[in-house]
PADREN-293985 format. One record per residue: chain; residue number from 1; x, y, z of N, C-alpha, C, CB in turn. Coordinates in steps of 0.001 Angstrom, whole numbers. Glycine has a CB too. Layout:
% residues N
 cadena num     n.X     n.Y     n.Z    ca.X    ca.Y    ca.Z     c.X     c.Y     c.Z    cb.X    cb.Y    cb.Z
      A NUM       X       Y       Z       X       Y       Z       X       Y       Z       X       Y       Z
...
% end
This chain:
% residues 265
 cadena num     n.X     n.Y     n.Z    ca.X    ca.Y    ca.Z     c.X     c.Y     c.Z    cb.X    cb.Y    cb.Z
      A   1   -3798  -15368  -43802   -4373  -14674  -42648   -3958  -15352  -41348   -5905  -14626  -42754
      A   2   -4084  -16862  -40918   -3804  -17439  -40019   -2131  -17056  -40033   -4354  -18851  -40124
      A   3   -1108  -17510  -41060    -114  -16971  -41093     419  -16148  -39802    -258  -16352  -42118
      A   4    -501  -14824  -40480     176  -13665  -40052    -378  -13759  -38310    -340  -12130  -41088
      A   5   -1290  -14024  -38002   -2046  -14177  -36738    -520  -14596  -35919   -3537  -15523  -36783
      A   6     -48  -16436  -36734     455  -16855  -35542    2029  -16197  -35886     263  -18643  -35256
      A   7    2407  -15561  -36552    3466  -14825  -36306    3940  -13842  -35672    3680  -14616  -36912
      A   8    2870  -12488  -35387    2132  -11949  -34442    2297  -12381  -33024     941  -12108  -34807
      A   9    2096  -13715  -32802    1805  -14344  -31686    3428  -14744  -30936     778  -15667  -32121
      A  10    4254  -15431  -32037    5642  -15862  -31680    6831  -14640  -31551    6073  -16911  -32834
      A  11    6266  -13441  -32076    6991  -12434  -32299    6597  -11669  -30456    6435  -11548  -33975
      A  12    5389  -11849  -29875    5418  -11390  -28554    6236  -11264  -27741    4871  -11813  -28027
      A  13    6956  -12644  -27509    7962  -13009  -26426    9652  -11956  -27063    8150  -15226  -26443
      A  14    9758  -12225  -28246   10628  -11021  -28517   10723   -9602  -28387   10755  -11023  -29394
      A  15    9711   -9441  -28554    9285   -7833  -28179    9551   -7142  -26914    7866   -7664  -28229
      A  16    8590   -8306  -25524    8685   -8203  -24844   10027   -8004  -23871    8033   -8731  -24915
      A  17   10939   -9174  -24404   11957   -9353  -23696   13047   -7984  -24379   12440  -11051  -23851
      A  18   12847   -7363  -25396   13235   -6195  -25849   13004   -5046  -24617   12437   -5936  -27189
      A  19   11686   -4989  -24410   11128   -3723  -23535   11044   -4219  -21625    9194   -3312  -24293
      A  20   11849   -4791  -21581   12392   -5629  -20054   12739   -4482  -19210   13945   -6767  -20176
      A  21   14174   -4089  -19929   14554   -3309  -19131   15020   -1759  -20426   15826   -4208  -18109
      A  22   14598    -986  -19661   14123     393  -20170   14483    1484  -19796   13035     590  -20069
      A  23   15107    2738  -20059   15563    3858  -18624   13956    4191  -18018   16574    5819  -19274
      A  24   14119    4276  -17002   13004    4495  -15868   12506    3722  -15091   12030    4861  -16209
      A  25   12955    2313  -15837   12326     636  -15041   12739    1088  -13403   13556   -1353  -15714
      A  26   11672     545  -12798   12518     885  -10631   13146    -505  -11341   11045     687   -8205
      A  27   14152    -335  -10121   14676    -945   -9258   14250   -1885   -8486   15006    -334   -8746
      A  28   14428   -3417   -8269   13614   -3919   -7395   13956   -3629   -5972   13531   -5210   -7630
      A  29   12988   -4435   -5088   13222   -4033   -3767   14079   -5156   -3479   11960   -3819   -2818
      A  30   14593   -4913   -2096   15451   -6104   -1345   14475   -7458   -1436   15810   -5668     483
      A  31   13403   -7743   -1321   12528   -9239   -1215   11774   -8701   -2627   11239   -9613     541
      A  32   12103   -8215   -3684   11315   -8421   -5133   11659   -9305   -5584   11372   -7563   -6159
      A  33   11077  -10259   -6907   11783  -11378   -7649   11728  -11050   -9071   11144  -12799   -7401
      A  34   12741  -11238   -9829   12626  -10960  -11317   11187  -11695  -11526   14011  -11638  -12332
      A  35   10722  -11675  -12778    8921  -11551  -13552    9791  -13254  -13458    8189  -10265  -15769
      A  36    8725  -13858  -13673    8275  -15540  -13847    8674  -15816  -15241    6464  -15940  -13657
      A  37    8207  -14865  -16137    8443  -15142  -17532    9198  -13904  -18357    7029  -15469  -18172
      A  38    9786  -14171  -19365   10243  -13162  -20157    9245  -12601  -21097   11335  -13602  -20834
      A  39    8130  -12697  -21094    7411  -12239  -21965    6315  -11845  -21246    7203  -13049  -22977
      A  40    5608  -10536  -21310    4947  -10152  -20617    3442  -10387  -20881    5350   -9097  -20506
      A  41    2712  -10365  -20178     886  -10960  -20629      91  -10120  -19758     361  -12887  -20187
      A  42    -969  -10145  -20064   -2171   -9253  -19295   -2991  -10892  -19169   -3210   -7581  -20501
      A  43   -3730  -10785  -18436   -4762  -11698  -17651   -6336  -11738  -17189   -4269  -11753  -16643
      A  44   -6947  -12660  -17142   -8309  -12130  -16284   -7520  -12954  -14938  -10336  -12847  -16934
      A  45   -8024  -11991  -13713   -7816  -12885  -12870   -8690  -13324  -11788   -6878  -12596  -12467
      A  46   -9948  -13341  -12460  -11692  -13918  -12220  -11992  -14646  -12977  -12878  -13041  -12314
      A  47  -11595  -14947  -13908  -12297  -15665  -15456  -11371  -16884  -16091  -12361  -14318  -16878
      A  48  -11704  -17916  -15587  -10458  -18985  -16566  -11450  -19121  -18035  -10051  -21150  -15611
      A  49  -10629  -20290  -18830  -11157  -20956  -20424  -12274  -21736  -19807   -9889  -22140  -21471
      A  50  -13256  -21675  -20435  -14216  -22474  -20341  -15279  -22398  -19386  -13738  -23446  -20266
      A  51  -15094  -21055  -18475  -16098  -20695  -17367  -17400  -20811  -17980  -15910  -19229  -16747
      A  52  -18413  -20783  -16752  -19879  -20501  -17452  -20321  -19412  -16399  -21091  -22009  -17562
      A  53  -21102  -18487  -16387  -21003  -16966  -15586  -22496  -16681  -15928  -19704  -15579  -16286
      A  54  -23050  -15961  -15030  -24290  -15128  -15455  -23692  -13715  -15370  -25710  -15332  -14430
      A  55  -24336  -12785  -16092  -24269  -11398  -16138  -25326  -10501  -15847  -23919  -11112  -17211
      A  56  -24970   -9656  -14883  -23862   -8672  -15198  -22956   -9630  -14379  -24017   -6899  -14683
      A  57  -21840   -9395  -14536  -20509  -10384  -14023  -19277   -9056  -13984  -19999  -12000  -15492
      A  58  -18821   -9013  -12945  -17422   -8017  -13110  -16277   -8858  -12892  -17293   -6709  -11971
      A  59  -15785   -8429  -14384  -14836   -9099  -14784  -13069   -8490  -14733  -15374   -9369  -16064
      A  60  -12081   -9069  -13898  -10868   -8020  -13566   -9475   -8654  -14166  -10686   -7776  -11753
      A  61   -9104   -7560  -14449   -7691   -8003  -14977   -5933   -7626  -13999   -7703   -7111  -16570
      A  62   -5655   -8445  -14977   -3916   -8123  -14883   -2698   -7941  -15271   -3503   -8498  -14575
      A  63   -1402   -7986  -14865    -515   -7268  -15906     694   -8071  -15538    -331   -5503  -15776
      A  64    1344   -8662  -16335    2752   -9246  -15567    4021   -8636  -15754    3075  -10628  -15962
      A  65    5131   -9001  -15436    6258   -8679  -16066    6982   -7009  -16060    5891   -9127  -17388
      A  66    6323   -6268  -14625    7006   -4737  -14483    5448   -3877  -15249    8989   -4508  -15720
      A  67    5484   -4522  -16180    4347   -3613  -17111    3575   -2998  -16198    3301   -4454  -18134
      A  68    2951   -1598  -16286    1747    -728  -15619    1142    -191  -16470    2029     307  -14709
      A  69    -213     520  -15731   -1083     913  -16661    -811    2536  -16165   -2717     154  -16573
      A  70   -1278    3075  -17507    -772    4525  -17894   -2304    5137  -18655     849    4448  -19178
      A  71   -2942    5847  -17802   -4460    6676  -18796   -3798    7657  -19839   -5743    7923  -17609
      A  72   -4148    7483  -20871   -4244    7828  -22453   -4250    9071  -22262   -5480    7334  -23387
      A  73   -4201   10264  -21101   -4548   11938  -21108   -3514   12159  -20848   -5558   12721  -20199
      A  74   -2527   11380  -20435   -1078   11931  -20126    -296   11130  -20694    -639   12057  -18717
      A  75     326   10855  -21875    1144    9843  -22607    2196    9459  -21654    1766   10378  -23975
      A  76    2630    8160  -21372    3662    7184  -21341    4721    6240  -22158    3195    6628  -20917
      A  77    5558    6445  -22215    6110    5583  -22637    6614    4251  -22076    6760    6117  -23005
      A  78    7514    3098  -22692    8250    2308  -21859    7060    1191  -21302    9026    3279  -20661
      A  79    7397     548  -20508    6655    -784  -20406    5318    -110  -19947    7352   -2025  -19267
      A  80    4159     862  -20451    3208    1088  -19836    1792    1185  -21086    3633    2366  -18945
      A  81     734     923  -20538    -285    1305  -21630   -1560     632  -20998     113     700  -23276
      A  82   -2649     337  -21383   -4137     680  -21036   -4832   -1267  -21990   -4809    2895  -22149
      A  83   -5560   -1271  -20717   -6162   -2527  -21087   -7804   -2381  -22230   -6484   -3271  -19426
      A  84   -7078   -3405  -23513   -8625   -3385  -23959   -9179   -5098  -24094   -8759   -2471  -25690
      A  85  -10351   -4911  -24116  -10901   -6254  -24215  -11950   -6218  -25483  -11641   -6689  -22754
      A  86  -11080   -7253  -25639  -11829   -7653  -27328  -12699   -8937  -27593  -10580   -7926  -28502
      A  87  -13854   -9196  -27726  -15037   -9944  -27672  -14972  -10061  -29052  -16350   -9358  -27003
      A  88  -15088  -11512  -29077  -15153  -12911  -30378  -13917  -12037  -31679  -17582  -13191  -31389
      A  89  -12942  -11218  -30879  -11905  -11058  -32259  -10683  -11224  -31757  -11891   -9591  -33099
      A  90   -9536  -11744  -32617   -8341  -12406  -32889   -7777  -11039  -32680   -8102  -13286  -34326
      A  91   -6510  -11332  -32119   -5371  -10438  -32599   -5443   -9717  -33514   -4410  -10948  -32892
      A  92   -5373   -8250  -33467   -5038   -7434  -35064   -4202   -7767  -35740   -4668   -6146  -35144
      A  93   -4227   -7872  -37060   -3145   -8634  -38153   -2195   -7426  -38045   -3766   -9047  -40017
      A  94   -2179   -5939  -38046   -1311   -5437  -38302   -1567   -4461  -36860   -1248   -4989  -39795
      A  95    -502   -4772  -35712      21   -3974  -34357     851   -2079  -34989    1659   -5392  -33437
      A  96     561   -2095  -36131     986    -545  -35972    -401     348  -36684    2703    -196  -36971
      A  97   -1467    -324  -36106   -2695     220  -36397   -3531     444  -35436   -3284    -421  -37187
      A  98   -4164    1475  -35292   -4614    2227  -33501   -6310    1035  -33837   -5049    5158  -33358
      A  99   -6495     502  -32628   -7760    -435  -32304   -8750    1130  -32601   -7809   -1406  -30265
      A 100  -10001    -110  -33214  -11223     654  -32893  -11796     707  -31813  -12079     397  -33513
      A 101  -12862    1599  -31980  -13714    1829  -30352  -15132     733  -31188  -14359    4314  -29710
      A 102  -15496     365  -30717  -16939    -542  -31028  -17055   -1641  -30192  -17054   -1187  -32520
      A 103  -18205   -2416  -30184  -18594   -3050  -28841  -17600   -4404  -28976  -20462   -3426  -28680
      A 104  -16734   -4507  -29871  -16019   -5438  -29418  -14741   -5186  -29701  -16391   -6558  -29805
      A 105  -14065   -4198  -29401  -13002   -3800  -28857  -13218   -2536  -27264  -12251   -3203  -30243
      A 106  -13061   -2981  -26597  -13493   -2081  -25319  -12431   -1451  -24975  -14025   -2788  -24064
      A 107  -12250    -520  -24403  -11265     418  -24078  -11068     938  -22583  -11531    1490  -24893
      A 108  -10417     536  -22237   -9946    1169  -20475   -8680    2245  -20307   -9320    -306  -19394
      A 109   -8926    3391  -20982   -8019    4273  -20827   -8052    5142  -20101   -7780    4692  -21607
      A 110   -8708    5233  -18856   -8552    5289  -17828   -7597    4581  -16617   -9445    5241  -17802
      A 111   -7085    3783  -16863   -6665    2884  -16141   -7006    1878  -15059   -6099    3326  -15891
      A 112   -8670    2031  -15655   -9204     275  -15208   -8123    -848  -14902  -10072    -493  -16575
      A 113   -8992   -1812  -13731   -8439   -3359  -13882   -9600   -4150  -13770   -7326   -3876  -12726
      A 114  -10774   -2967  -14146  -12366   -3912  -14179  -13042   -3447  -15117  -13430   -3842  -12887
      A 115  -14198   -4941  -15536  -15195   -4213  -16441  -16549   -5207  -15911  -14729   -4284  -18394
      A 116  -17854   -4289  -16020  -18811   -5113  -15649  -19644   -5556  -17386  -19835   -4192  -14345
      A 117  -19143   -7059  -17405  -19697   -8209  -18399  -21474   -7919  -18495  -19283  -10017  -17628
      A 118  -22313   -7378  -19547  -23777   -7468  -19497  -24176   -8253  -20713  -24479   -6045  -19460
      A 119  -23175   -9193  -21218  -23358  -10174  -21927  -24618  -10461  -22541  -23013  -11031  -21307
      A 120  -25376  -10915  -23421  -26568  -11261  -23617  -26183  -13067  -23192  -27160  -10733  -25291
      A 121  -27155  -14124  -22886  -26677  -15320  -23127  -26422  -16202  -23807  -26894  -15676  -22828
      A 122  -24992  -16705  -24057  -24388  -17456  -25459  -22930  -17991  -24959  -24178  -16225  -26976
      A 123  -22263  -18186  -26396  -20777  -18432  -25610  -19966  -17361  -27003  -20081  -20730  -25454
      A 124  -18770  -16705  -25981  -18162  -15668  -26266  -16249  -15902  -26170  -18869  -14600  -25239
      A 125  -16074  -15724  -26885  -14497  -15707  -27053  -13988  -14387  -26435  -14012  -15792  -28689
      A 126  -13084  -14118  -24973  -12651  -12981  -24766  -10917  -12796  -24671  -13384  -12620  -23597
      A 127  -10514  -11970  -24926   -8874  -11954  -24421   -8719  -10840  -24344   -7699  -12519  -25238
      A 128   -7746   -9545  -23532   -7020   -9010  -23159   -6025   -8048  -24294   -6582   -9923  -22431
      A 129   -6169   -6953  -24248   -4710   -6570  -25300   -4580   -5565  -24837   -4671   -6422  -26975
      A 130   -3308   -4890  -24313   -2376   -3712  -23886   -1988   -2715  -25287    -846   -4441  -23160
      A 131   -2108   -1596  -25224   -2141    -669  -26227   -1850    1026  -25565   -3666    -902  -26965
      A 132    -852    1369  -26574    -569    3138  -25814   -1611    3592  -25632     168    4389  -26630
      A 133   -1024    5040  -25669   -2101    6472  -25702   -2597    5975  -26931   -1410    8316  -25781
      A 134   -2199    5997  -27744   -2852    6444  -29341   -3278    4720  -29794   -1270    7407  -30770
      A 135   -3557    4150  -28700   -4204    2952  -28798   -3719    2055  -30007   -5626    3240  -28875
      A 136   -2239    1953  -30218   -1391    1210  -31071   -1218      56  -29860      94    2095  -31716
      A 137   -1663   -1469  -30750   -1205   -2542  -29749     503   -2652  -29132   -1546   -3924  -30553
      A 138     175   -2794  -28235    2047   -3504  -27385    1992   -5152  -27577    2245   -3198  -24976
      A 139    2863   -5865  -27620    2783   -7142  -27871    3044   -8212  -26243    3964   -7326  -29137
      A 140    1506   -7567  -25998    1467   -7913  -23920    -117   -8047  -24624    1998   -6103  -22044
      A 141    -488   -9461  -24152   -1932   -9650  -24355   -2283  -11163  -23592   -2300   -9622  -26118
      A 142   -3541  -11510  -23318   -3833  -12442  -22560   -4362  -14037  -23758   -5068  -11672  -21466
      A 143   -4460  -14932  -23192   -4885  -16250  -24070   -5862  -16105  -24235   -4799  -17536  -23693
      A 144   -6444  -16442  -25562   -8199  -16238  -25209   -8539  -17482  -24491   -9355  -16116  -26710
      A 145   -9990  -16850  -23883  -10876  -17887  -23359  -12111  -17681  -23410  -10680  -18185  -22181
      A 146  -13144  -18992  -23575  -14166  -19166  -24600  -15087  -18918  -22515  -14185  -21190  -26070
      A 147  -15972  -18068  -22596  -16958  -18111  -21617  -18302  -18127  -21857  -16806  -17223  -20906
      A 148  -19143  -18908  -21241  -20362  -19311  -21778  -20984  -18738  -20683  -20641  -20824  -22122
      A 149  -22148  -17516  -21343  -23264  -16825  -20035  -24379  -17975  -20550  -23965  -14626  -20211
      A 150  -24859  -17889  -18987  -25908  -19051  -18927  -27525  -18340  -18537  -25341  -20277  -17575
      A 151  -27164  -16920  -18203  -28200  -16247  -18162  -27891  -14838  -17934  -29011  -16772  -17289
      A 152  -28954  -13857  -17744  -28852  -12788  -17592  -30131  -12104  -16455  -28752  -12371  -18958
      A 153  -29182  -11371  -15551  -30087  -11549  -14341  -30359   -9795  -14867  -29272  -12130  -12415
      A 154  -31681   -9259  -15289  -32118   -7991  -15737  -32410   -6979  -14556  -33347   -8194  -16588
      A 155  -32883   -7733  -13108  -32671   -7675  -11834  -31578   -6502  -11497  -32283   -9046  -11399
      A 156  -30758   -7114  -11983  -29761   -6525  -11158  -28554   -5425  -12044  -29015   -7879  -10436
      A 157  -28370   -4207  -11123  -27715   -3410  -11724  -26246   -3010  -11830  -28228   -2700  -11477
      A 158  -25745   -3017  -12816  -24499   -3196  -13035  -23628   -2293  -12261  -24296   -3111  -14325
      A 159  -23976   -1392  -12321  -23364    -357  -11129  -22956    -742   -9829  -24289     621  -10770
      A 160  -23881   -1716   -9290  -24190   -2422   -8108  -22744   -3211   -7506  -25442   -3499   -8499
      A 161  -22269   -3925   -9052  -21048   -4736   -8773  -19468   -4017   -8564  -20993   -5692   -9986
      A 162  -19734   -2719   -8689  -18294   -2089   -8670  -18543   -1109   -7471  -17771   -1253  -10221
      A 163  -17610   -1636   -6632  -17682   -1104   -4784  -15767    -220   -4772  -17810   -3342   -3111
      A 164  -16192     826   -4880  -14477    1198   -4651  -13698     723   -3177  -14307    3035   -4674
      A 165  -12700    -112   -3835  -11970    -418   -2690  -10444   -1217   -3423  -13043   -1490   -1577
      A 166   -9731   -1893   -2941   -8165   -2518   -3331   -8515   -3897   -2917   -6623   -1830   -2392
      A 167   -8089   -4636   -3046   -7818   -5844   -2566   -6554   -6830   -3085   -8990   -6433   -2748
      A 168   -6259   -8324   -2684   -5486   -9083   -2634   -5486  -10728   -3024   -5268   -8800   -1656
      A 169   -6043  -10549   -4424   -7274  -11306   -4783   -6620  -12695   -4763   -8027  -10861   -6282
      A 170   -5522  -12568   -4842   -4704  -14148   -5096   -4550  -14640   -3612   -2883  -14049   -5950
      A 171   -4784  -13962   -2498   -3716  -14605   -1590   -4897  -15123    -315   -2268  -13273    -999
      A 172   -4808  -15857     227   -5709  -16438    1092   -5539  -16046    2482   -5645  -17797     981
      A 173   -5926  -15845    3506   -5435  -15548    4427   -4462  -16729    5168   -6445  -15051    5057
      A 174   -3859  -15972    5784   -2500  -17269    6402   -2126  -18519    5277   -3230  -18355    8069
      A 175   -2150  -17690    4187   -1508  -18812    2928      46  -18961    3351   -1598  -18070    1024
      A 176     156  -20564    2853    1406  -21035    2832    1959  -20778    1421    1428  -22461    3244
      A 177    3309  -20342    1510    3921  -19698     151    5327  -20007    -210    3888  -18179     213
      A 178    5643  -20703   -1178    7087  -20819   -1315    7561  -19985   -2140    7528  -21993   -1681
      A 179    8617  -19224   -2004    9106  -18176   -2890    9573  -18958   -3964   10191  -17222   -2306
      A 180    9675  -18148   -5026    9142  -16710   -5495    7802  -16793   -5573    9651  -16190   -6866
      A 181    6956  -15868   -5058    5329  -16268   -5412    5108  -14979   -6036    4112  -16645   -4003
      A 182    3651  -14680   -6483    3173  -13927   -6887    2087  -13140   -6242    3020  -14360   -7723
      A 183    1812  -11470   -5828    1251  -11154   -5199     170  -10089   -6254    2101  -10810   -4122
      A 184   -1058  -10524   -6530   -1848   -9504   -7266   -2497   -8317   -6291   -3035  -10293   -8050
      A 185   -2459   -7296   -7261   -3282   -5974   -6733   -4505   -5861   -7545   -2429   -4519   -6882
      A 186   -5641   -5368   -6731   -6934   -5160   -7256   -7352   -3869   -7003   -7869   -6059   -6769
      A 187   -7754   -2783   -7610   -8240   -1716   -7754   -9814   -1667   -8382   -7279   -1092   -8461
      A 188  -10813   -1512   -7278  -12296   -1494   -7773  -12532     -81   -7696  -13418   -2382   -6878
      A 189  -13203     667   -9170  -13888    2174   -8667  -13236    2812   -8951  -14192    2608   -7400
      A 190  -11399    2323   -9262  -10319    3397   -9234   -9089    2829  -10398   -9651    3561   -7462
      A 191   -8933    4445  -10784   -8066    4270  -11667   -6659    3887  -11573   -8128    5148  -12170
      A 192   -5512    3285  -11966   -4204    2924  -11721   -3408    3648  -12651   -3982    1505  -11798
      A 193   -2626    4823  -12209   -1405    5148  -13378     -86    5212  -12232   -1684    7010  -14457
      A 194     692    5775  -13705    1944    6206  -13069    2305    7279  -11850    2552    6625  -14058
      A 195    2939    7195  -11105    2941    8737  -10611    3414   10130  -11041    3473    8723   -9674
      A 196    4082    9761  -11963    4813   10804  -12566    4005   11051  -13468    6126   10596  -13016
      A 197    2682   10865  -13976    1791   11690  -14918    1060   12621  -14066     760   10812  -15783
      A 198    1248   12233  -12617      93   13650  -11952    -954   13562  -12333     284   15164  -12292
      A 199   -1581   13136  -12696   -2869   12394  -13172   -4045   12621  -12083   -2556   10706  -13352
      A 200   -5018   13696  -12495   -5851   13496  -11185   -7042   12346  -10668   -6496   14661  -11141
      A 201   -7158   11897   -9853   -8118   11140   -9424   -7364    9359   -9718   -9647   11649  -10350
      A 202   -6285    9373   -9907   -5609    8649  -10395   -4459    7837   -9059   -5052    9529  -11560
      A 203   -4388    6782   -8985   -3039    6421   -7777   -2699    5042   -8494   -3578    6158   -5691
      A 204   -1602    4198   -7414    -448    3831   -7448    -633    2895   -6588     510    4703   -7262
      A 205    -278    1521   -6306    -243     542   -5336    1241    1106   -4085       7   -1131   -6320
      A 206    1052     887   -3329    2234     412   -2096    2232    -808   -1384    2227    1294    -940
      A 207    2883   -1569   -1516    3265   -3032    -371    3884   -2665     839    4424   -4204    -984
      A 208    3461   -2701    1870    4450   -3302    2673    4444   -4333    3633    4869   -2529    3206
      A 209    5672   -4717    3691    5735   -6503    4122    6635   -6114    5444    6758   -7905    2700
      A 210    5780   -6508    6362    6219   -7038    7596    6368   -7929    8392    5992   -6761    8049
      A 211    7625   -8069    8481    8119   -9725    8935    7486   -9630   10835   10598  -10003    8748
      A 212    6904  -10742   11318    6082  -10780   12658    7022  -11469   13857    4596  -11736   12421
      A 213    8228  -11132   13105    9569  -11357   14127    9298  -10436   14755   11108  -11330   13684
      A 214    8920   -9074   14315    9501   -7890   14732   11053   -6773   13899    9838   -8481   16111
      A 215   10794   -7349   12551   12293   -7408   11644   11456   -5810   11464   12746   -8905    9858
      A 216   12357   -5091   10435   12019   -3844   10083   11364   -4199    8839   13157   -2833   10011
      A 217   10446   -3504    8722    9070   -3800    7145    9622   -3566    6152    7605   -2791    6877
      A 218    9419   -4287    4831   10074   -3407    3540    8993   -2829    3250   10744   -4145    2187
      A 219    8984   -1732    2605    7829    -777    1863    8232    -645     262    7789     945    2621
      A 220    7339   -1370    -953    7674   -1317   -1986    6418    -238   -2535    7911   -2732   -2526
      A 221    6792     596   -3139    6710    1617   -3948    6236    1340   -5384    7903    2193   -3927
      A 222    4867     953   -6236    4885     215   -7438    4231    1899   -8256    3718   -1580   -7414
      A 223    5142    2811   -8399    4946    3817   -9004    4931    4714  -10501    5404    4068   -8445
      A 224    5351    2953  -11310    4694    3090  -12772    3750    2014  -13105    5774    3072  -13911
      A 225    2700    2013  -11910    1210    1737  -12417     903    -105  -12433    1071    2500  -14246
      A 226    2239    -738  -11744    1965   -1940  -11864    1256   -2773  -11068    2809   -2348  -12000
      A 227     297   -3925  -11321    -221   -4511  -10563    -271   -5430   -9644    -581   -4602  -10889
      A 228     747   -6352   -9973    1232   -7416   -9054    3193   -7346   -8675     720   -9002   -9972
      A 229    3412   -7979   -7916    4663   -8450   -7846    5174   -9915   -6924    5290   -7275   -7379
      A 230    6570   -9977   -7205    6659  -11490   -7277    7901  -10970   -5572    7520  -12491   -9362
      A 231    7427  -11659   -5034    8280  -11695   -4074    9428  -12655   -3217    7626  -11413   -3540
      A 232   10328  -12382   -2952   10810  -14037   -2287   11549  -13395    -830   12338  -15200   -3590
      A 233   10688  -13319     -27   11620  -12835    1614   11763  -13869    2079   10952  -11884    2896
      A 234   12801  -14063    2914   13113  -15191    3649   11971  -15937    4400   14081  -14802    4545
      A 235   12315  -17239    4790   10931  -17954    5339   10758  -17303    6714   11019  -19765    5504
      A 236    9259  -17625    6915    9196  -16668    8223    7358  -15967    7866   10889  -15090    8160
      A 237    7088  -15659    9028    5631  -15571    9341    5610  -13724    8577    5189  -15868   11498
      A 238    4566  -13554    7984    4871  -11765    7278    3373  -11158    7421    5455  -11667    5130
      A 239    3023  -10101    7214    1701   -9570    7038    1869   -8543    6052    1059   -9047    8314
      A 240    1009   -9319    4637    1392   -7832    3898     350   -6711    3890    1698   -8044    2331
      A 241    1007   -5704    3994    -577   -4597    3736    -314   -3434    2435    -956   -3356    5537
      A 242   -1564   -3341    1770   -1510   -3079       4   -2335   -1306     351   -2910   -4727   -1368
      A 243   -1664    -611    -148   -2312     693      97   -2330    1190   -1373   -1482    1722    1206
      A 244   -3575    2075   -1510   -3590    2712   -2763   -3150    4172   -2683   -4932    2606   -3342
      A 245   -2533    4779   -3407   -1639    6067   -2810   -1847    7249   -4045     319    5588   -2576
      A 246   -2694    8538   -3755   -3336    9334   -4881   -1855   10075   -5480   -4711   10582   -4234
      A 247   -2058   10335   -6589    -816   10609   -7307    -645   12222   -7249    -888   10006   -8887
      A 248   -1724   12845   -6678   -1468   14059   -6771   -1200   14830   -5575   -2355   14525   -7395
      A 249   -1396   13771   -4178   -1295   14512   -2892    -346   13290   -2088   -3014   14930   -2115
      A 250    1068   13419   -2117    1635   12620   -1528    1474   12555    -145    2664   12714   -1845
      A 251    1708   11158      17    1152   10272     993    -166   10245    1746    1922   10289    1811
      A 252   -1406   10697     462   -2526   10811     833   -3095    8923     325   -3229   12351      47
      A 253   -3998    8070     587   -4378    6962     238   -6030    7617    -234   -4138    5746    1507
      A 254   -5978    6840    -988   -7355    7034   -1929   -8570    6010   -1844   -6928    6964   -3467
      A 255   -8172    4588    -314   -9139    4152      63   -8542    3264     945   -9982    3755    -852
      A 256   -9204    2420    1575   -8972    1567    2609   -8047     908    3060   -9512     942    2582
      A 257   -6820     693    3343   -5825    -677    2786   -6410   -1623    3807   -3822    -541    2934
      A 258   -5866   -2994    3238   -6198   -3779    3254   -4864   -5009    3830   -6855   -3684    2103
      A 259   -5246   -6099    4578   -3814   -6750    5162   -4545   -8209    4962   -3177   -6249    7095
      A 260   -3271   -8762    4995   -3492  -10486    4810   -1721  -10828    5914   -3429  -11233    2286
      A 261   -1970  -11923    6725    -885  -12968    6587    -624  -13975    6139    -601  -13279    7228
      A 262     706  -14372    6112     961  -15311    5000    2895  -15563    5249     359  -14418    3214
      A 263    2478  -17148    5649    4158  -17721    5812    4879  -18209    4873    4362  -18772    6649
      A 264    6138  -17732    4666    7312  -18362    3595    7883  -19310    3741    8317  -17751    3347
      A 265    7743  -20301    3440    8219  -21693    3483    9844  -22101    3476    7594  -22305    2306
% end
């Protein structure tokens, strides 16, 4: 059984680097950077190993490596598929078997990058796993990590913690940055797909980076559903601003955008 677990596990990075490049992959932009790693992973990017948290807790994820998320009502193929989170269980021994639905396999086929945690209090093993439409695993999944709730506030309502809006969760304001860095997207309230599923109620990240020379902005386009990207523009003072863009009414935004600056070293 362990066996097969960690074979499973070493067989990822092959897979991955298989489904890299794909017909339909974009194109990067002029200041994009190839992925950090050849093997692609999903993430919490609120939650390290060993946290201790009260609940309700909203808990958000991520996607590396081109990968996007794609809702299960309009099939995708190619580097795309839907985040589940699996509480105190291992890897499925066999990836050509569709996950169950039960309270510890959770399902975001919608195209979540949040879930609100109502934990009872204990300590809990969680990790991450990417899976199609037909909820067959992809071999894109996160490390587990062991989180210990220390209480449970009954107070308070879970609904409460999910505010629709985008944000820029990695980047600090006027952060110092040496390229290649990494830029995460956050989607609260709202779903993330492709654009080409037409998908209603559904959108798409946009970057654009403007250099405070006065240079002309790049505008990156992340239109199969991806969440972060790695950038390297020349050094120099920039302001990026992250727009969420509805997939069914072009160049309509589906909520606030949001700006940060931030110099390249």
């Amino acid at each position: 059984m362990a066996i097969k677990h960690i074979l499973a596990a070493n067989l990822a990075g092959f897979f991955s680097m298989i489904c890299m490049a794909q017909p339909g992959d974009q194109a990067l932009d002029v200041w994009q950077a190839a992925p950090a790693k050849l093997a692609a992973e999903a993430y919490f990017t609120n939650l390290q190993d060993n946290a201790k948290i009260e609940t309700p807790f909203r808990a958000t994820f991520g996607l590396t490596s081109g990968w996007g998320l794609a809702p299960i009502s309009a099939p995708m193929g190619g580097k795309s598929g839907h985040h589940h989170l699996l509480v105190n269980r291992d890897l499925p021994l066999d990836f050509k078997k569709a996950l169950p639905f039960n309270d510890q396999y959770i399902h975001f086929g919608k195209g979540q990058m949040e879930t609100v945690l109502t934990l009872e209090p204990g300590t809990y093993t969680l990790r991450l796993l990417l899976a199609d439409d037909k909820h067959l695993p992809h071999f894109v999944f996160s490390k587990p990590i062991k989180v210990t709730v220390t209480g449970k506030n009954k107070n308070l309502d879970p609904k409460t913690l999910v505010t629709k809006g985008i944000s820029l969760p990695n980047l600090a304001p006027d952060a110092r940055l040496k390229p290649p860095f990494t830029v995460q997207f956050q989607a609260s309230g709202l779903n993330v797909a492709h654009l080409s599923q037409k998908e209603k109620d559904t959108g798409h990240f946009r970057l654009t980076v403007t250099p405070k020379s006065g240079g002309k902005p790049v505008e990156m386009d992340f239109a199969n559903g991806q969440t972060e990207a790695r950038l390297a523009p020349p050094s120099g003072a920039y302001v990026l601003k992250l727009d969420f863009m509805d997939n069914l009414n072009p160049g309509k935004t589906m909520a606030e955008a949001v700006s940060t600056s931030v110099r390249v070293e």
